[in-house]
Backbone of each chain as ProteinMPNN parsed JSONL, in Angstrom:
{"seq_chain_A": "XXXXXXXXXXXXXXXXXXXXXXXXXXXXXXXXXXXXXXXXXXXXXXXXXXXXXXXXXXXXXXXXXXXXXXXXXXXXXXXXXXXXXXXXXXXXXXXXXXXXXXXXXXXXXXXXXXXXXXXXXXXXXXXXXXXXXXXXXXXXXXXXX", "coords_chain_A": {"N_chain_A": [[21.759, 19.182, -17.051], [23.978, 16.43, -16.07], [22.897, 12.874, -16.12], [21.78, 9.955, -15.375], [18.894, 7.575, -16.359], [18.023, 5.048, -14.031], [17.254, 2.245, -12.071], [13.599, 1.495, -11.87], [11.969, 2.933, -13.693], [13.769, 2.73, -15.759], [13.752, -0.041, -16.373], [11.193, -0.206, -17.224], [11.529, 1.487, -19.618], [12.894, -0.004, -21.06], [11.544, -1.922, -21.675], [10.17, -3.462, -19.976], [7.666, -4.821, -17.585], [6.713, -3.023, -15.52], [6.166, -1.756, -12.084], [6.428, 1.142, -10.532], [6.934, 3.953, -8.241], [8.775, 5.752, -7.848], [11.649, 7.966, -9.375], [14.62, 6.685, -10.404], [18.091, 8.132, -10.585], [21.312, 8.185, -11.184], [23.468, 10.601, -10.706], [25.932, 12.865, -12.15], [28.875, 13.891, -10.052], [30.678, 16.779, -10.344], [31.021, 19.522, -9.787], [29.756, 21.667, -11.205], [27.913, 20.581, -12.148], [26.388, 19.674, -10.066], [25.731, 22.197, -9.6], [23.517, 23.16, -11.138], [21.579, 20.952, -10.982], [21.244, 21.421, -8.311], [19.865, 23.786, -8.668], [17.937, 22.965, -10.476], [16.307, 21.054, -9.125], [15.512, 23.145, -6.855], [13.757, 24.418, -8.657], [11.738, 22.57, -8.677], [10.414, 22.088, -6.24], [11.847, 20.277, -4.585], [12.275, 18.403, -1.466], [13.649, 16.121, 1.205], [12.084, 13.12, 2.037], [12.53, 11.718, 3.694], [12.224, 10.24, 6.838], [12.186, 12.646, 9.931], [14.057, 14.74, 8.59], [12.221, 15.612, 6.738], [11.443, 18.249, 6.066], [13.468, 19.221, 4.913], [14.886, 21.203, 2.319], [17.361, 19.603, -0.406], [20.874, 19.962, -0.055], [24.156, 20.937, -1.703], [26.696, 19.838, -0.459], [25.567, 17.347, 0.15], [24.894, 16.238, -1.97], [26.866, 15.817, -3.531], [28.246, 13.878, -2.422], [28.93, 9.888, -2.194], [26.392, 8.801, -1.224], [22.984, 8.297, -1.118], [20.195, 10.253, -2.003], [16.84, 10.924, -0.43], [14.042, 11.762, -2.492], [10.819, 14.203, -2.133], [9.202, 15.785, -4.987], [7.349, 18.739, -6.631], [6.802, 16.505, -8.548], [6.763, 14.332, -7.911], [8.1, 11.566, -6.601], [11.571, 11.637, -6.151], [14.72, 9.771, -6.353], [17.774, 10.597, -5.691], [21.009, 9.134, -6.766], [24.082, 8.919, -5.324], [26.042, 6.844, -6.047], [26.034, 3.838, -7.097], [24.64, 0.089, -6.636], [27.927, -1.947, -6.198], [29.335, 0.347, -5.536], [28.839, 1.835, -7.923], [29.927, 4.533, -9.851], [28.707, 8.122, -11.852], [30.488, 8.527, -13.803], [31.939, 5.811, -14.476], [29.605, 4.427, -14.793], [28.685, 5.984, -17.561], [29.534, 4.608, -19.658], [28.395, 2.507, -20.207], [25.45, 3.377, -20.915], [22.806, 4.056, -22.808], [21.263, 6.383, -25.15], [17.703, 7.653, -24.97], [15.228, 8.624, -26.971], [11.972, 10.673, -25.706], [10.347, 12.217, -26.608], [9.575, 14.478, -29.072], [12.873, 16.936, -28.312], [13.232, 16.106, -25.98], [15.425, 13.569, -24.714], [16.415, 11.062, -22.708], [19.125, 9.988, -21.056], [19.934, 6.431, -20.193], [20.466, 3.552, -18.443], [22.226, 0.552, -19.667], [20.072, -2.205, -20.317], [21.316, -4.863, -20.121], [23.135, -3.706, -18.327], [21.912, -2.786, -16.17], [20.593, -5.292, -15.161], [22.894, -6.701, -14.053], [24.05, -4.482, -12.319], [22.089, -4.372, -10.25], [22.007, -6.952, -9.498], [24.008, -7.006, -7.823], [23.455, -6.03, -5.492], [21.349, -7.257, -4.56], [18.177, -7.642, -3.471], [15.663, -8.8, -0.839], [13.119, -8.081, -2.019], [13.861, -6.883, -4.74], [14.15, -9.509, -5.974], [11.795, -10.215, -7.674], [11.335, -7.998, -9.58], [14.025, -8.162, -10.901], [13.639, -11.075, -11.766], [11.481, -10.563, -13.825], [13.619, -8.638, -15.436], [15.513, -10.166, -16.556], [13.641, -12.162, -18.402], [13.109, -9.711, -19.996], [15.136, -8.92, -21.368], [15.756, -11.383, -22.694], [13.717, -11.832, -24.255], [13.875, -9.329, -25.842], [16.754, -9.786, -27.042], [15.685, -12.352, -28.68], [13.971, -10.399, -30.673]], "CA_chain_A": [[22.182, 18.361, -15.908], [23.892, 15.038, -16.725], [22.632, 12.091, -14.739], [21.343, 8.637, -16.031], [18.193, 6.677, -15.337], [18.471, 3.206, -13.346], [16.091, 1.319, -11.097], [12.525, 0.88, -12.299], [11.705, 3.531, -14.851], [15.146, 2.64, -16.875], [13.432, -1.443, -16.875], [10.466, 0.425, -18.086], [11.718, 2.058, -20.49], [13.428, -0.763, -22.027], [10.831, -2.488, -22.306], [9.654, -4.789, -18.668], [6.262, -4.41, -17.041], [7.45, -2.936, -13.907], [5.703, -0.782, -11.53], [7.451, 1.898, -9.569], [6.141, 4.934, -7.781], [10.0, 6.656, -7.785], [12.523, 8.146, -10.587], [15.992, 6.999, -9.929], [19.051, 8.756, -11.039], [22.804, 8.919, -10.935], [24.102, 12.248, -11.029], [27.525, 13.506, -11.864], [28.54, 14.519, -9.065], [31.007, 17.296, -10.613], [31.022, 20.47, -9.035], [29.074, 22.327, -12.06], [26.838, 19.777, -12.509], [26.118, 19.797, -9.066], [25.299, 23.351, -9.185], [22.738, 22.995, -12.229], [20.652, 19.983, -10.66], [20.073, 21.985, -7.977], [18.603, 24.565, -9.738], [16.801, 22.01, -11.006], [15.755, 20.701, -7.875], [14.57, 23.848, -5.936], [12.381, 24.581, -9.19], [10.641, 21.438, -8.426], [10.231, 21.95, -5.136], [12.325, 19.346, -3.807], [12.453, 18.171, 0.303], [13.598, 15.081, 1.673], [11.063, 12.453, 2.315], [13.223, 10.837, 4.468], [11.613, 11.026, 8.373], [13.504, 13.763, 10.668], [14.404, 15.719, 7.648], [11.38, 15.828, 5.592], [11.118, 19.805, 5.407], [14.867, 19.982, 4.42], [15.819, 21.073, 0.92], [19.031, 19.405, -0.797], [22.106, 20.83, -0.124], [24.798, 20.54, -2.679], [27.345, 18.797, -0.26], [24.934, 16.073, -0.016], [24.584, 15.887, -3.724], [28.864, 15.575, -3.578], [28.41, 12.653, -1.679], [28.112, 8.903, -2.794], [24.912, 8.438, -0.763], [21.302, 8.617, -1.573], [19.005, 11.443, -1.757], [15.422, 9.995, -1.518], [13.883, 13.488, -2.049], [9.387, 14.532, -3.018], [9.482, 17.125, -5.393], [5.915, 18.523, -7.19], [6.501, 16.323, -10.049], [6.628, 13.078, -7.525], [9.036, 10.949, -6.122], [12.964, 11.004, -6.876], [16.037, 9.337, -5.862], [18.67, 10.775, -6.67], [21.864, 8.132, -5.854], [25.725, 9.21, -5.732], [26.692, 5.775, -6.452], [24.501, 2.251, -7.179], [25.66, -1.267, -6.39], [29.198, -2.048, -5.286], [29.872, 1.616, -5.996], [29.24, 2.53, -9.12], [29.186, 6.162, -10.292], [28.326, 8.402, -12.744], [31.454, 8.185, -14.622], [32.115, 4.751, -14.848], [27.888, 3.908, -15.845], [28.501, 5.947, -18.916], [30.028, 3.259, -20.929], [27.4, 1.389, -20.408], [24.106, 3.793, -21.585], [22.227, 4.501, -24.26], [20.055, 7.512, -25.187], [15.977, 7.401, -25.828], [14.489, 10.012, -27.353], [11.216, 10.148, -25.123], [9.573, 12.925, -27.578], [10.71, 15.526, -30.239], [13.582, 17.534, -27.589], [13.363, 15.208, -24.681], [16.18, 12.342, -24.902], [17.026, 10.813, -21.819], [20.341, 8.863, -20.695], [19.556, 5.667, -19.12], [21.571, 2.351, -18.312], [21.535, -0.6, -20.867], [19.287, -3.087, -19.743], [22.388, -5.744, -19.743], [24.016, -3.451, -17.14], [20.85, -2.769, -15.06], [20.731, -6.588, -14.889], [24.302, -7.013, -13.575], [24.299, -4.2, -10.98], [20.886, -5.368, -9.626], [22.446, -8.421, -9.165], [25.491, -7.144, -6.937], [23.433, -5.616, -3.92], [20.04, -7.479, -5.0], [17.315, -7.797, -1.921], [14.249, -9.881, -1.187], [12.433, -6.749, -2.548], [14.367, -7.05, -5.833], [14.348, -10.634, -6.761], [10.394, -10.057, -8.5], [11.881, -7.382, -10.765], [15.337, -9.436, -11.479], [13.393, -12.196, -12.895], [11.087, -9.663, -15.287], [14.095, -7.714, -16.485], [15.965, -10.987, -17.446], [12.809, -12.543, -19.413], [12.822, -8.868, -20.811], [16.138, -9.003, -22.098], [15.824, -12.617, -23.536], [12.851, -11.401, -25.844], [14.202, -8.572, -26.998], [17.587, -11.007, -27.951], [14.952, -13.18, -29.466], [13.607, -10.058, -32.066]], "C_chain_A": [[22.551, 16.975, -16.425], [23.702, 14.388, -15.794], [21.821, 10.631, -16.03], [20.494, 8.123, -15.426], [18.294, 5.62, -14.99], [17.204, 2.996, -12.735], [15.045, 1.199, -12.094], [12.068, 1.595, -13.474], [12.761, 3.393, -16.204], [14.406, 0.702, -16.846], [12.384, -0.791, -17.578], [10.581, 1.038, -19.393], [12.525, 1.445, -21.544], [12.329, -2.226, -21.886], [9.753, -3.319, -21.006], [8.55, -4.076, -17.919], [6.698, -4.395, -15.683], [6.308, -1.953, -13.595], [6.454, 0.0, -10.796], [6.603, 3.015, -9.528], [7.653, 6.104, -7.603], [10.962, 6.976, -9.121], [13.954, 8.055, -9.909], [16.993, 7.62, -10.64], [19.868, 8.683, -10.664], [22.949, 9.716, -11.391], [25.72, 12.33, -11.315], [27.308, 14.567, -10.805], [30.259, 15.91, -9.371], [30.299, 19.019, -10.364], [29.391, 21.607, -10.239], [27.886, 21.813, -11.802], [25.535, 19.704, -11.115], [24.98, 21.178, -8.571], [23.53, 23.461, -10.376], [21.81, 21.769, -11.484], [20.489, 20.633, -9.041], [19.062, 23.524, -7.946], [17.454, 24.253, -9.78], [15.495, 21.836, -9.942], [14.804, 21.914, -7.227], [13.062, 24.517, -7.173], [11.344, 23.856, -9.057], [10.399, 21.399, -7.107], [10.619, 21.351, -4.514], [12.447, 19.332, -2.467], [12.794, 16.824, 0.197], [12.357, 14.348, 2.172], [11.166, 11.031, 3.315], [12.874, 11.053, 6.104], [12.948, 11.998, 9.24], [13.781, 14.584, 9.732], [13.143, 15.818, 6.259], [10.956, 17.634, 5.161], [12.27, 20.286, 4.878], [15.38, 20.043, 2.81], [17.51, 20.555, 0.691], [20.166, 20.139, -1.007], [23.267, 20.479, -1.106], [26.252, 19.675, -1.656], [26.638, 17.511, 0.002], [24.904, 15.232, -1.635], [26.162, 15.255, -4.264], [28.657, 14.154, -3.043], [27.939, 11.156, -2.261], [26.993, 8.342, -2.529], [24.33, 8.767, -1.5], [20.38, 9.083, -0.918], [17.66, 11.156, -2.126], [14.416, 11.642, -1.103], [11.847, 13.299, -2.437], [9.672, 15.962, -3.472], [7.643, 17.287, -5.698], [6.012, 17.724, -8.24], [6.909, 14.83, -9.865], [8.089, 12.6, -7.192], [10.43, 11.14, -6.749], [13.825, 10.928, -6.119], [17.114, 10.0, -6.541], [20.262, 10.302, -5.899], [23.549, 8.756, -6.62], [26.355, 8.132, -6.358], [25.754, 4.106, -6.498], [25.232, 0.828, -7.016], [26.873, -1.304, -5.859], [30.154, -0.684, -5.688], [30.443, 2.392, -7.114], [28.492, 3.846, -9.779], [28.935, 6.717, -11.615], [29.237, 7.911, -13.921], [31.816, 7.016, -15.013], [31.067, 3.829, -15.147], [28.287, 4.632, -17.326], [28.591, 5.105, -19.817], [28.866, 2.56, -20.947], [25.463, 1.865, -20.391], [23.707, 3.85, -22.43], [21.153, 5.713, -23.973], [18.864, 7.171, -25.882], [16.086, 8.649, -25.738], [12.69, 9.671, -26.789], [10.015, 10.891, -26.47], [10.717, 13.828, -28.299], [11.656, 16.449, -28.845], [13.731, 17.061, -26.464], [14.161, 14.078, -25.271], [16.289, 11.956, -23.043], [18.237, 9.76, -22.132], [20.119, 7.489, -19.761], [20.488, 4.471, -19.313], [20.673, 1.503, -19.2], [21.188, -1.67, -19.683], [20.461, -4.438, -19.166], [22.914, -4.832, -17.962], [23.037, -3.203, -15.656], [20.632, -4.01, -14.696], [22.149, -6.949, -13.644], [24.342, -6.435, -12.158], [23.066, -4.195, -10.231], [21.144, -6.088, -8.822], [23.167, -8.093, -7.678], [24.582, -6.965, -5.52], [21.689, -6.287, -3.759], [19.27, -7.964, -3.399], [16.022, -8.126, -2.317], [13.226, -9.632, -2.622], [12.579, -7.138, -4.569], [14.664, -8.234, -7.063], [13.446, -10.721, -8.306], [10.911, -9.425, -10.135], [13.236, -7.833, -11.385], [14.813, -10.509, -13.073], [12.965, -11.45, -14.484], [12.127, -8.953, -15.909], [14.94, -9.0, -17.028], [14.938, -11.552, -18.553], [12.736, -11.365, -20.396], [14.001, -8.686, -21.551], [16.48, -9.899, -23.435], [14.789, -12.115, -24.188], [13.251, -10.352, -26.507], [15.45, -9.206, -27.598], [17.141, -11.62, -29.12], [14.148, -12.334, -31.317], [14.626, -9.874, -33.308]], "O_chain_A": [[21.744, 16.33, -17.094], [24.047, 14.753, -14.67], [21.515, 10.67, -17.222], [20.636, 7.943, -14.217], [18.822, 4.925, -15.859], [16.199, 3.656, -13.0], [15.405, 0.819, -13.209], [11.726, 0.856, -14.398], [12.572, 3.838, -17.336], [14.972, 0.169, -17.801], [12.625, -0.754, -18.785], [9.635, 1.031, -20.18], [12.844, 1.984, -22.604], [12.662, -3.398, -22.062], [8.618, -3.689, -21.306], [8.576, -2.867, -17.689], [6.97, -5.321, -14.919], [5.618, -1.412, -14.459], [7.38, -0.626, -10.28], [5.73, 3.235, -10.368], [7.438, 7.254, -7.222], [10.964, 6.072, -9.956], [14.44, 8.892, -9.148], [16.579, 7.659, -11.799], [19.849, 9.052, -9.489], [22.643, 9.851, -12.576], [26.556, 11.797, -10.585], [26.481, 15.449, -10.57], [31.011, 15.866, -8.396], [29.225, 19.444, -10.791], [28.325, 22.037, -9.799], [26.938, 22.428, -11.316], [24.305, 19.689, -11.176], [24.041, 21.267, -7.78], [22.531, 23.987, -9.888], [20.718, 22.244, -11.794], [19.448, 20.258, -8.501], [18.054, 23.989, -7.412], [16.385, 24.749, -9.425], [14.331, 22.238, -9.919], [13.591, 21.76, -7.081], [11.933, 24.891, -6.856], [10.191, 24.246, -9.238], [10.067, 20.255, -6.797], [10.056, 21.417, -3.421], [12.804, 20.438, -2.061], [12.36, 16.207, -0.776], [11.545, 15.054, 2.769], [10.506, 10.025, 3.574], [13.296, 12.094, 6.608], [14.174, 11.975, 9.133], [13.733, 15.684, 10.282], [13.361, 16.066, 5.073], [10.333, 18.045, 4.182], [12.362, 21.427, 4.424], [16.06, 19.197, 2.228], [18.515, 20.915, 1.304], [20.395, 20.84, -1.993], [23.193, 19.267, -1.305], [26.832, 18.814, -2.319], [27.375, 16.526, 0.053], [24.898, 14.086, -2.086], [26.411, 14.452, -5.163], [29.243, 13.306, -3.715], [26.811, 11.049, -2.742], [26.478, 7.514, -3.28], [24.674, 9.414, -2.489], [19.833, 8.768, 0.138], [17.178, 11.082, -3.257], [14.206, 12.285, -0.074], [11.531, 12.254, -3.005], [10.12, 16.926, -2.852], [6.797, 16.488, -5.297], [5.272, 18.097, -9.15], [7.263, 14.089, -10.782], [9.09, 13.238, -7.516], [10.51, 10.799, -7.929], [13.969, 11.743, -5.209], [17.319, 9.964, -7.754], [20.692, 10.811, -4.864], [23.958, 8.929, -7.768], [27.211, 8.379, -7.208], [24.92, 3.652, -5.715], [26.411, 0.668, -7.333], [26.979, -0.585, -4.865], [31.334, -0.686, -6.038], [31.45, 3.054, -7.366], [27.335, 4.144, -10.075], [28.923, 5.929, -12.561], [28.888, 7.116, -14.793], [32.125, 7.053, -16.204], [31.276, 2.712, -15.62], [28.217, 3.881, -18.299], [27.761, 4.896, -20.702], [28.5, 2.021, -21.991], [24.52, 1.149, -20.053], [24.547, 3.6, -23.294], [20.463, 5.93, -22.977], [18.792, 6.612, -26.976], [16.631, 9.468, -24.998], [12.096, 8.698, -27.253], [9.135, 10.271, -27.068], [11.943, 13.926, -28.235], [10.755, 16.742, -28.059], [14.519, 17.694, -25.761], [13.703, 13.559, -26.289], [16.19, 12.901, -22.26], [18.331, 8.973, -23.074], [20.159, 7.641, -18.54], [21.229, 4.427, -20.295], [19.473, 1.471, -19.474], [21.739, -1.905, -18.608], [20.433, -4.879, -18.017], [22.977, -5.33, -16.838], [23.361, -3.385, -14.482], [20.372, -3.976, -13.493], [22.024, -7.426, -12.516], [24.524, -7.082, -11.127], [23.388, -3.808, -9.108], [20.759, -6.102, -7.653], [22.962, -8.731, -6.645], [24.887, -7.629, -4.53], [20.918, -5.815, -2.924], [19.837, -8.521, -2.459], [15.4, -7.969, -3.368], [12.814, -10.292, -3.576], [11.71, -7.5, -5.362], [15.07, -8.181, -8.224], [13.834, -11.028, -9.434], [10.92, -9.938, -11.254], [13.298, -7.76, -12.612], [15.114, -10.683, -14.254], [13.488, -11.52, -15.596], [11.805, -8.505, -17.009], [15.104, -8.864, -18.24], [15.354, -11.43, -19.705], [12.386, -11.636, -21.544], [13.759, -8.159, -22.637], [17.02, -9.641, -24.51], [15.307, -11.82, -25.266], [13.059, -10.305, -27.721], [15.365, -9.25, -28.825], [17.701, -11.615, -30.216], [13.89, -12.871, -32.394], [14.194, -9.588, -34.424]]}, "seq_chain_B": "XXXXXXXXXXXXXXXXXXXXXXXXXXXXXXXXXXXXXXXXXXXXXXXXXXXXXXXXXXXXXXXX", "coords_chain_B": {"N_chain_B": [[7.0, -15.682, -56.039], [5.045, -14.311, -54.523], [4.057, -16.693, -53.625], [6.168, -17.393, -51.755], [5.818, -15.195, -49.834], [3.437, -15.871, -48.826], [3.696, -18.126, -47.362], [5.987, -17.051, -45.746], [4.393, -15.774, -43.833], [2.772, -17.655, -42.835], [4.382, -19.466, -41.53], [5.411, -17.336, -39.597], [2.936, -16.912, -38.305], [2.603, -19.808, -37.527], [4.819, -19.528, -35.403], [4.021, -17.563, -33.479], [1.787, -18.78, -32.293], [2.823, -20.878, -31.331], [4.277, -19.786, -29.459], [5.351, -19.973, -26.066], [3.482, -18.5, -23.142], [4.369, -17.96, -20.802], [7.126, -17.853, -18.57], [9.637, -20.41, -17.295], [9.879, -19.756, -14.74], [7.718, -18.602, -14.674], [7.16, -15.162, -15.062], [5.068, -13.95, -17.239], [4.935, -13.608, -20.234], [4.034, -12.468, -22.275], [3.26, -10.2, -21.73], [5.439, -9.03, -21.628], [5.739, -8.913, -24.178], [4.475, -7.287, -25.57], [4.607, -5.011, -24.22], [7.457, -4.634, -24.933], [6.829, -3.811, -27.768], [6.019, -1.23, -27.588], [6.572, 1.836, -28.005], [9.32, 4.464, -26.333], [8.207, 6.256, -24.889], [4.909, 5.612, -25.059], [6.014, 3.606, -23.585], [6.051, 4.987, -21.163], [3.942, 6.227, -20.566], [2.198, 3.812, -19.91], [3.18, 2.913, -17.354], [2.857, 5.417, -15.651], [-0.043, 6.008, -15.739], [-0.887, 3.136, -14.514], [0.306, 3.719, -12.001], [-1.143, 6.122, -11.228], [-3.829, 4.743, -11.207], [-3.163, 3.564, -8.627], [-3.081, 4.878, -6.76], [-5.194, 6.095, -6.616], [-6.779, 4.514, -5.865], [-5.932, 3.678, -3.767], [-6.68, 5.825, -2.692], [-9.313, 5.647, -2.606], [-9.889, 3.188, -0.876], [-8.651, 4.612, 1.528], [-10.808, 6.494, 1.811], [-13.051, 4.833, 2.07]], "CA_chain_B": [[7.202, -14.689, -54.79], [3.922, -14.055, -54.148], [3.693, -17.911, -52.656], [7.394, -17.085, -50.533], [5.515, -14.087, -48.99], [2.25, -16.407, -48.178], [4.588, -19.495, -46.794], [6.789, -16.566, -44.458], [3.217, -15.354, -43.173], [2.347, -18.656, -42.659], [5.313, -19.516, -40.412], [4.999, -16.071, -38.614], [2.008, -17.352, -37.625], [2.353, -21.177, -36.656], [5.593, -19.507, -34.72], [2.835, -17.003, -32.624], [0.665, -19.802, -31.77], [3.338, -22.23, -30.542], [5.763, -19.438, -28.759], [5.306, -19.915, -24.598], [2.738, -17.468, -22.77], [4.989, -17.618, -19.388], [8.789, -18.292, -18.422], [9.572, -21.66, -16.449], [10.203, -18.744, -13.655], [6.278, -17.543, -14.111], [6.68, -14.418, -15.828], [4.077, -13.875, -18.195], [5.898, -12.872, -21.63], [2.939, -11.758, -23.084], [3.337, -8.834, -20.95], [6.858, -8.319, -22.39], [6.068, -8.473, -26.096], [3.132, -5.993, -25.803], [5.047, -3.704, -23.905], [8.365, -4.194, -26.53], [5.906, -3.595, -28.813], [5.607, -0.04, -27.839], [7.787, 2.959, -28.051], [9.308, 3.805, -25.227], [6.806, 7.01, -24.586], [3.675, 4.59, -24.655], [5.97, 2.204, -22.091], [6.035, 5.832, -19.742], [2.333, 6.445, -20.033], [1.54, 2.586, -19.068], [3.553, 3.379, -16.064], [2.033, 6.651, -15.326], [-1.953, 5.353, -15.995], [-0.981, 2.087, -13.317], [0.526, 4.534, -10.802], [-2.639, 7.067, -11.074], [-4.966, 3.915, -10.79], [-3.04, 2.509, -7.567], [-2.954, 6.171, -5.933], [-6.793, 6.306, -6.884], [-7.67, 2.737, -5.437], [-5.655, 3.805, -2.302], [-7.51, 7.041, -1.703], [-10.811, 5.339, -2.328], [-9.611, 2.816, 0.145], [-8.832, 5.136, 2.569], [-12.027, 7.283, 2.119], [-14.4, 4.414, 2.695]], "C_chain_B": [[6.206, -14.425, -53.988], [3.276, -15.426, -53.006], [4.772, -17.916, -51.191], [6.508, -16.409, -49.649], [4.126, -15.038, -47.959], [3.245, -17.128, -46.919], [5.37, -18.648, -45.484], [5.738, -16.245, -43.174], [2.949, -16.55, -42.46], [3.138, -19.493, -41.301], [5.425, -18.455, -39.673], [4.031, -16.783, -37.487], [1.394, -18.628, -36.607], [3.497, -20.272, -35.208], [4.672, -18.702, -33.219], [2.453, -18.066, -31.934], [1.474, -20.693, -30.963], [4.414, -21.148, -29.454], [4.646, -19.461, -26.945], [4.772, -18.407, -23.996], [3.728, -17.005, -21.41], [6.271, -18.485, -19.506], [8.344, -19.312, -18.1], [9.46, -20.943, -14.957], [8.61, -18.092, -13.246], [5.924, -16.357, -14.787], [5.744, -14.056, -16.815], [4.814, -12.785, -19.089], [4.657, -12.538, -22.513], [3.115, -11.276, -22.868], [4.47, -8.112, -21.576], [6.979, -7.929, -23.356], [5.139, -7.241, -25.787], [3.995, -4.809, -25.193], [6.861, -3.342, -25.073], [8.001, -4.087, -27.412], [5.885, -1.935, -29.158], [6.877, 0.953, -27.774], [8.336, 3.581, -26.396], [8.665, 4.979, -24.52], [5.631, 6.293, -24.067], [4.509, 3.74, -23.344], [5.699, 3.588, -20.845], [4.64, 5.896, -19.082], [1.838, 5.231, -19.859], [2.04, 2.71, -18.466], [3.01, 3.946, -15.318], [0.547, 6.114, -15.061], [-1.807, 4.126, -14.909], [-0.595, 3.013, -11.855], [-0.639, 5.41, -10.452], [-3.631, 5.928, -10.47], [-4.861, 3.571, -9.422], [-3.267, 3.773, -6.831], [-4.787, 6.248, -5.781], [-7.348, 5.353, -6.064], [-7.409, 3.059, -4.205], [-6.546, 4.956, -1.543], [-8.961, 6.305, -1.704], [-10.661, 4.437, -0.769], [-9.817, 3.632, 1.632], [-9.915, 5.679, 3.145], [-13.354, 6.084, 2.232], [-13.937, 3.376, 3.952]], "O_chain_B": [[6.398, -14.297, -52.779], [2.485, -15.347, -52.066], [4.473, -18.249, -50.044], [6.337, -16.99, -48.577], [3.927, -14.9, -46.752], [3.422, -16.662, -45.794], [5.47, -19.203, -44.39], [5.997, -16.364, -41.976], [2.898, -16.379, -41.242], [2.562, -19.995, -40.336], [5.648, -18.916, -38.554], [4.24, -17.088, -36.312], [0.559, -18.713, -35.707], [3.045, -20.351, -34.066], [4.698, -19.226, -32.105], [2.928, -18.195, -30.806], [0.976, -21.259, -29.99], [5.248, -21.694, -28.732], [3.498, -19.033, -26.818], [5.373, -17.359, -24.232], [3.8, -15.826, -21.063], [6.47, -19.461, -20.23], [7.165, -19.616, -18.275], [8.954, -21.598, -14.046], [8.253, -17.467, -12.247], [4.763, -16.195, -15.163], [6.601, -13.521, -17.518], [5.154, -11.627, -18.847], [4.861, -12.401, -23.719], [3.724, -10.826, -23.838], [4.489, -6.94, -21.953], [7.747, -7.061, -23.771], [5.64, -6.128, -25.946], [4.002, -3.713, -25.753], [7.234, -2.328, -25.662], [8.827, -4.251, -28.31], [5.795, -1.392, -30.259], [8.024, 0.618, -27.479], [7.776, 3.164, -25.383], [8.518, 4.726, -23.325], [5.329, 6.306, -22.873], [3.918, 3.31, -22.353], [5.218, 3.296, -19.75], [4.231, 5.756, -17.929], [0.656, 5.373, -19.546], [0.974, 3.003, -17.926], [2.566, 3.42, -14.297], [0.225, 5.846, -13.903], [-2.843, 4.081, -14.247], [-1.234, 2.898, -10.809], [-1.059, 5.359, -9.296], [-4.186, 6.121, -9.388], [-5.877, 3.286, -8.789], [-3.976, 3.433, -5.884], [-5.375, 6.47, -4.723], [-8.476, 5.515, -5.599], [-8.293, 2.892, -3.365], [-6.952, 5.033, -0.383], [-9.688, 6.459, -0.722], [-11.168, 4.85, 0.274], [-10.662, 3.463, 2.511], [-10.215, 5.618, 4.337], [-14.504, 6.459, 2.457], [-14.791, 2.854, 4.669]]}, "name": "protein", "num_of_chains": 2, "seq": "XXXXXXXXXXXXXXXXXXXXXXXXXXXXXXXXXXXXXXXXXXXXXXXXXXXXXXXXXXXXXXXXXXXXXXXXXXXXXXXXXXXXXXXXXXXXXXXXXXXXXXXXXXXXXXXXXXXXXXXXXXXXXXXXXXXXXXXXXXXXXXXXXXXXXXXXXXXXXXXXXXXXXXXXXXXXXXXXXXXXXXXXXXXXXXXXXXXXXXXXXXXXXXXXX"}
């Protein structure tokens, strides 16, 4: 499944003392790809966690769509977003990822910390200022090694 | 060479002692080096281990 991490586990993972209780993701939203994440999905049990539709599994024209799927699977919270900030999707975040290797056969794709900074910025809310500041101080020290 | 290597240690070390514990913003950059310190596995499981604790604190909460 290709898809990239963003929001709080992608500051985490580059380095900023964040807390978060959700996994975000952009997805390609390419028809295949589409079909393969939810695969994914109904192995994990996925439902919406969204009120009014919390017993509804993800349908793949939702997954087509640039909205956001704030779904509980068994393996905890995930977002999974068609498009992030002033509408930016899968295809046009690549340029701007890098891959971790989390363990030996696990890599993930996640956004560079510069660009998680930037589109932060564009749609940024009260909510979001806290973590703003920590991922810029986290940027400027790793500059600094 | 052996005095170069003392003298770089030596500045390592005044540089430690004098670098700023918190931004002008507040942050506490201690927090930052220790966690760019670690790989980025260890940054998942300090994630993981604060999320378990707050889920834990909340059910105790609730249950008393």
């Amino acid at each position: 499944v290709d898809f990239i991490v963003v929001g709080g586990v992608c500051g985490v993972l580059h380095g900023a003392p964040l807390n978060t209780f959700d996994l975000d993701i952009v997805h390609s939203r390419e028809a295949g790809n589409i079909d393969r994440l939810l695969s994914a999905l109904q192995s994990l049990g996925a439902r919406y966690r969204t009120p009014g539709k919390q017993s509804m599994a993800p349908q793949s024209a939702h997954l087509a769509s640039a909205g956001h799927q704030l779904l509980m699977t068994d393996a905890g919270a995930l977002d999974l977003l068609g498009s992030i900030g002033n509408g930016h999707v899968y295809q046009d975040l690549r340029a701007e990822t890098e891959v971790v290797e989390i363990e030996a056969g696990l890599s993930l794709r996640m956004l560079s910390l510069p660009a998680l900074i930037r589109i932060k910025e564009e749609t940024a809310q009260e909510k979001d200022k806290l973590a703003l500041l920590v991922l810029r101080r986290t940027l400027e020290e790793k500059s600094r090694k | 060479m052996g005095l170069k290597r003392q003298e770089m240690k030596a500045a390592r070390r005044t540089r430690r002692a004098t670098e700023k514990t918190h931004s002008e913003d507040g942050v506490d950059l201690t927090l930052i080096r220790w966690m760019l310190s670690l790989t980025p596995a260890q940054r998942l499981d300090v994630l993981e281990d604060h999320v378990r604790t707050i889920l834990r604190m909340r059910g105790e909460a609730a249950r008393s």
